[in-house]
C-alpha positions in Angstrom: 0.0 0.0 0.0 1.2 3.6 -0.8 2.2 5.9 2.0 0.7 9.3 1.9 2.3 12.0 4.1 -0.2 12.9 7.0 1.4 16.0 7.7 0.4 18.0 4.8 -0.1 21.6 5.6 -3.8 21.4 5.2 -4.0 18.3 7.5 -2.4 20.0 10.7 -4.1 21.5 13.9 -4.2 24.5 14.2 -2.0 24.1 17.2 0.2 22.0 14.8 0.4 24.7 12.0 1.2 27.6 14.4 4.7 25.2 15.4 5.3 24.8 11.6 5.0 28.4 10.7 7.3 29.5 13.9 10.1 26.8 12.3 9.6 28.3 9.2 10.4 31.9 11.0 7.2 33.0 11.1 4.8 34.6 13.8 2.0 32.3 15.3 -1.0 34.6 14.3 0.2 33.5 10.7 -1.2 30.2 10.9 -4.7 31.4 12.6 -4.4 33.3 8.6 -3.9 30.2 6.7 -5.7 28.1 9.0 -8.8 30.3 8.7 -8.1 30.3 4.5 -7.6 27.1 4.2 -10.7 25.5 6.6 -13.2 28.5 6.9 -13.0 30.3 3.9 -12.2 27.0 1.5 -8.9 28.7 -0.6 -8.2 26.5 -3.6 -4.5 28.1 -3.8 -2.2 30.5 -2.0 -2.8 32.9 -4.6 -6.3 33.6 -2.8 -4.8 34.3 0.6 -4.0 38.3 -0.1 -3.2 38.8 3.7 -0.2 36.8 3.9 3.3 38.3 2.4 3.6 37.7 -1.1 7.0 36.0 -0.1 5.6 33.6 2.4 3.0 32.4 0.1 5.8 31.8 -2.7 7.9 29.6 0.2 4.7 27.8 0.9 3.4 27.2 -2.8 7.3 25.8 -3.2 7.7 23.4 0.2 3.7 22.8 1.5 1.7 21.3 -1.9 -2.1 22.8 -0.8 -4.4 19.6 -1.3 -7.1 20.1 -3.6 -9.6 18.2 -4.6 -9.8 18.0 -8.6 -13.4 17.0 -9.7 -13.6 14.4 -12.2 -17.6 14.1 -12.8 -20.4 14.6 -11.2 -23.5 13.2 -11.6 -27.1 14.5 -10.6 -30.1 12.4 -9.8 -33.5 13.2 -12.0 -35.6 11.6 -9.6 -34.9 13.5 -5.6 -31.5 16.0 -6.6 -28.6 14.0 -5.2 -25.4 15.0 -6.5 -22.1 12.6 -7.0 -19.2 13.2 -7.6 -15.9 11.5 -8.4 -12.7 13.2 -7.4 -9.1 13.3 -8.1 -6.6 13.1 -5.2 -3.3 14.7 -5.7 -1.7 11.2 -6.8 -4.6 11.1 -9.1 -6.1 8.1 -6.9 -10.1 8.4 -6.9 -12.7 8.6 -4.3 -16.5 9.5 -4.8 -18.1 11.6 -3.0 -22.1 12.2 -2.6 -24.1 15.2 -1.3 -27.8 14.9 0.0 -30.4 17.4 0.3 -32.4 16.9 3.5 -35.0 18.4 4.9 -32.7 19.2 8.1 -29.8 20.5 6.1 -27.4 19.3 3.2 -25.6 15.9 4.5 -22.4 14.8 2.2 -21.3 11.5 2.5 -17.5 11.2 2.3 -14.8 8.3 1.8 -11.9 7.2 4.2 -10.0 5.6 1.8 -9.2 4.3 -1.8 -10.7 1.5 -2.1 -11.7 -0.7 1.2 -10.0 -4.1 2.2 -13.0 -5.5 4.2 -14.5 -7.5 1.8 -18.1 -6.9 2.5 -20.3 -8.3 -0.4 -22.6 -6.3 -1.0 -20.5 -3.3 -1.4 -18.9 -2.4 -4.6 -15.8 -0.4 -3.0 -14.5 -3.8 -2.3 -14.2 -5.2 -5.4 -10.7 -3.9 -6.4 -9.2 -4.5 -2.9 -7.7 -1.2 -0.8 -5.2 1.2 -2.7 -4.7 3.7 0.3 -5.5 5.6 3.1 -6.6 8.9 2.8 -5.3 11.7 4.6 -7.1 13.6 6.8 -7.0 17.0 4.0 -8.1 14.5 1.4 -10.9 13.4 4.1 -11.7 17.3 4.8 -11.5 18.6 1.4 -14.6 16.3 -0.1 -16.5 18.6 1.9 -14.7 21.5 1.1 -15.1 21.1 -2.5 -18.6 19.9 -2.7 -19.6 23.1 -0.3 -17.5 25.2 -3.3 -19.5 24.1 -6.0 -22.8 23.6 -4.9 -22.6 26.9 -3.4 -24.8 25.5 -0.3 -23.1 24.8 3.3 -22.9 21.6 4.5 -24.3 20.7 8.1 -24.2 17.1 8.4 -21.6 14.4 7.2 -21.6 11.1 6.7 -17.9 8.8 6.9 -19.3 6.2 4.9 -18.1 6.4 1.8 -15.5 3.9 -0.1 -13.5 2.8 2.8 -13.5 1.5 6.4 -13.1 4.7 8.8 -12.0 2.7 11.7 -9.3 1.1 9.1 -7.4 4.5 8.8 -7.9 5.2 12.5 -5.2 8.3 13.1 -6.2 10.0 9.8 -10.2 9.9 10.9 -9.3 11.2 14.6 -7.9 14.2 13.3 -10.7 14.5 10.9 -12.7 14.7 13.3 -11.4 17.0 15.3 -10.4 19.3 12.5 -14.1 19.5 11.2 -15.6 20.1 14.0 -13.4 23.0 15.7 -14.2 26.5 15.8 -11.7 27.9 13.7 -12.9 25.6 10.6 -16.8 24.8 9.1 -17.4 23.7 13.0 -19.7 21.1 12.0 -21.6 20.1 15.4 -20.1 16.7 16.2 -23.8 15.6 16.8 -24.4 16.2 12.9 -21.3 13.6 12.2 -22.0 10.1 11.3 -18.7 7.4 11.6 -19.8 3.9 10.2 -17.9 0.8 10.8 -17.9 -2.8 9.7 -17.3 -3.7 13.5 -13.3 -3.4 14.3 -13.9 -4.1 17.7 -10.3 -2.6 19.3 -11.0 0.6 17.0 -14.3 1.3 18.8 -13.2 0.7 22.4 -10.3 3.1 21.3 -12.9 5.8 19.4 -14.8 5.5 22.9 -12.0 6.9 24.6 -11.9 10.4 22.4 -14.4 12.9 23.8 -16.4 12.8 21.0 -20.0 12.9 21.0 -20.1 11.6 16.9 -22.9 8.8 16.3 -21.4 5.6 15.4 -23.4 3.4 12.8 -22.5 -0.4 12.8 -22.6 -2.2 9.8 -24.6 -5.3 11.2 -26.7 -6.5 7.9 -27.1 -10.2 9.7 -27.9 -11.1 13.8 -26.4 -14.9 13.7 -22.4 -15.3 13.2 -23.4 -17.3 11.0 -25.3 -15.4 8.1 -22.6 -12.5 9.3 -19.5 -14.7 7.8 -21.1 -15.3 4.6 -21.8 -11.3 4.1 -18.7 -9.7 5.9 -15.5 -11.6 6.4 -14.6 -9.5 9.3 -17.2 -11.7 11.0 -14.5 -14.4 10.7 -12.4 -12.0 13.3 -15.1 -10.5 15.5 -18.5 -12.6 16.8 -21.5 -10.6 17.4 -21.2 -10.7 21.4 -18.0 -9.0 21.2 -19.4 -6.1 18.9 -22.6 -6.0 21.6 -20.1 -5.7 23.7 -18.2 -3.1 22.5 -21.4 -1.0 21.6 -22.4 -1.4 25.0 -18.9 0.2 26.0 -19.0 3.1 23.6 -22.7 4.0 24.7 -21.6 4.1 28.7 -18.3 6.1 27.9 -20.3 8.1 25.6 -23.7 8.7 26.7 -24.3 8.5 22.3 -26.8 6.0 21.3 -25.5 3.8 18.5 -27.1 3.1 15.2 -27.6 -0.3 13.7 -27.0 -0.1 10.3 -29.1 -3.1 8.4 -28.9 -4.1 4.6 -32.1 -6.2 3.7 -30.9 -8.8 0.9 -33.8 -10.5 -0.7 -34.1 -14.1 1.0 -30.7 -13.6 2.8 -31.4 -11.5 6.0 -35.4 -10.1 5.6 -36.9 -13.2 7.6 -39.4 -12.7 10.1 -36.9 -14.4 12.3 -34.2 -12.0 11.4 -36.5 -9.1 12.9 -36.5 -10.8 16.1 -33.2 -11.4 16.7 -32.7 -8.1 16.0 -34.8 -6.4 18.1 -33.2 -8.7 20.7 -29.6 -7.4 20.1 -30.7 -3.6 19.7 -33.4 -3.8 23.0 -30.3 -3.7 25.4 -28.9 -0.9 23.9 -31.2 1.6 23.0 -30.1 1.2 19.6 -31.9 2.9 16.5 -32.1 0.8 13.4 -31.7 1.9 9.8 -32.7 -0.8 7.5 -31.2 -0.2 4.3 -32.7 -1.8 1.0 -29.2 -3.0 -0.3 -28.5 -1.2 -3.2 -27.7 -3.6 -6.5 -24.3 -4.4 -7.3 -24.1 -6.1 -10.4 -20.9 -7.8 -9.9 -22.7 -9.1 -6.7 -25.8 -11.3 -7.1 -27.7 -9.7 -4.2 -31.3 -8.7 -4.7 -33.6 -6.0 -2.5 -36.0 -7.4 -0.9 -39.5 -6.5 -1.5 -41.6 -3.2 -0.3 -43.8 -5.5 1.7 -41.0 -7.6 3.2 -39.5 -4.3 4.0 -42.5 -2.6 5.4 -43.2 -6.1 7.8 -39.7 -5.9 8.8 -39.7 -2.8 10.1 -43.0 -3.2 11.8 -41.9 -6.1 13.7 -39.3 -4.3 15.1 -41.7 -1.6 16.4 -43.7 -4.2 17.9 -41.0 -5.2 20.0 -40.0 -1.2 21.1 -37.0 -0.7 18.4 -36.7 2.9 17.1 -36.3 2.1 13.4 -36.4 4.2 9.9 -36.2 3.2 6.4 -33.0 5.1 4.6 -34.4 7.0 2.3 -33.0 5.9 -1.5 -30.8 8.3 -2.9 -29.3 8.3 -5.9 -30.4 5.3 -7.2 -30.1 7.0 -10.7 -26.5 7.8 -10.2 -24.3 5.0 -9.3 -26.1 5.8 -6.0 -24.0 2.6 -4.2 -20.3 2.9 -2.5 -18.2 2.3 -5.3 -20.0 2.2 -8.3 -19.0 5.4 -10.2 -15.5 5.1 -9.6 -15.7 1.2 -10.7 -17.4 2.3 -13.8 -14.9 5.2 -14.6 -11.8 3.0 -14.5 -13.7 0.6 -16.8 -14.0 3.1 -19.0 -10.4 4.5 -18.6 -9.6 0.8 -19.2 -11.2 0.5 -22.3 -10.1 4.0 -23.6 
């Protein structure tokens, strides 16, 4: 796998930045400038940041390589306005990106990494194994970008995007923090969304950071059993120990986790499957997003039917379970993890 540097300019703390700018001979209250250009105002290039010396931002343009985001496409749904978009890293790796319009605000949902080495099989960012992590500027600046060109602030993100957050741990920590500080877009850390497969050390560890996120688990089956044949991290981690370790998070945190539930036609949509859910989220106050699994035609999964949904759901209610239906978006688009950027380097392949 490809190292990336993690110290890029636009992926320090401020606190960080304001040591780098005094070794580079420079006053702290420089880096509250750039910080502010770089994370508030969204600055594409030095060139925009008129308030620092025209010599400093000649050193910087030479030594500190801004990352920016360089959109490839971008694709807009016909049927509720979602936009995706495919972007260019500065290695020219690609990650998609997808921005929502909600009611409560405009949601994007990002990617962690290139690629994802999980192996889930439902999920087309699997397909062509993991290329690299992303940094956390690369992280930051799918916002930044898609705030630039749709022109509309963005108040809620999603980390569940190509990639497994918890898999590129020290680069989503700073993230995190980076997003959600004052002297950035300070996003509300309640309006951030961290999914996970279920690395169970990764949680106990995320429990541990002050952060009052929401963290979605990728469950999509209640037996061990049905769990190995969908997610090979299942082979690793049984169900108790991720109870467990939702149970952990939700004491250290006081933040109510989110079960996040794919229903595959005649794989996981059983009556049965309802109740053993209800069973595993009862204990923990859990709220339940059943997903209908989005096609992936290399996959040969199938959603299952309205009214299997719709009896799915209500079971779950019956037995107390806060539960919603994710609302399909993008299903026009290469809605799915993965799909569009699969599709472009077919294309690419094929010339």
């Amino acid at each position: 796998m490809e190292r990336i540097r993690r110290d890029d300019i636009k992926s320090l703390t401020l606190e960080q930045l304001k040591e780098r700018m005094v070794r580079m001979g420079e006053k702290p209250f420089r880096a509250v400038q750039l910080y502010g250009w770089m994370h508030r105002k969204l600055a594409g290039s030095y060139e925009e940041m008129k308030n620092l010396p025209a010599s400093l931002r000649a050193v910087l343009a030479e030594e500190e390589p801004l990352v920016v985001l360089e959109k490839k496409r971008e694709q807009v749904s016909g049927i509720d306005g979602t936009k995706k978009f495919l972007f260019a890293l500065p290695d020219q790796n690609l990650v998609e990106s997808v921005w929502m319009r909600y009611q409560h605000g405009n949601s994007v949902c990002i990617s962690s990494q290139v690629g994802c080495r999980m192996g889930c099989r439902f999920c087309a960012s699997t397909l062509g194994g993991l290329e690299r992590n992303l940094a956390p500027s690369e992280m930051l600046d799918q916002i930044y970008r898609i705030q630039d060109l749709t022109g509309e602030r963005v108040s809620n993100v999603v980390v569940m995007g190509s990639g497994e957050p918890l898999d590129n741990y020290d680069s989503l920590v700073t993230f995190l923090h980076m997003l959600t500080d004052e002297n950035g877009l300070h996003i509300s850390q309640r309006n951030v969304t961290v999914s996970t497969c279920g690395i169970v050390p990764r949680m106990y560890d995320l429990a541990e950071e002050n952060l009052q996120i929401t963290l979605a688990l990728s469950l999509h089956a209640t037996t061990d059993e049905k769990r190995k044949e969908l997610m090979p991290i299942a082979q690793k981690y049984s169900i108790g120990e991720l109870m467990e370790a939702c149970a952990h998070y939700f004491r250290r945190t006081g933040r109510r986790i989110t079960f996040e539930y794919s229903l595959v036609r005649g794989v996981n949509d059983t009556p049965k499957d309802a109740q053993e859910l209800a069973a595993l989220a009862a204990p923990l106050s859990c709220h339940v997003n059943l997903i209908p699994v989005n096609p992936v035609r290399e996959r040969g999964f199938v959603q299952s039917e309205r009214r299997a949904i719709d009896a799915f759901k209500n079971k779950l209610e019956k037995n107390g379970i806060n539960v919603t239906i994710r609302r399909e978006m993008g299903r026009d688009i290469d809605g799915a993890c993965g799909q569009l950027r699969r599709r472009h380097l077919e294309e690419e392949k094929k010339g």
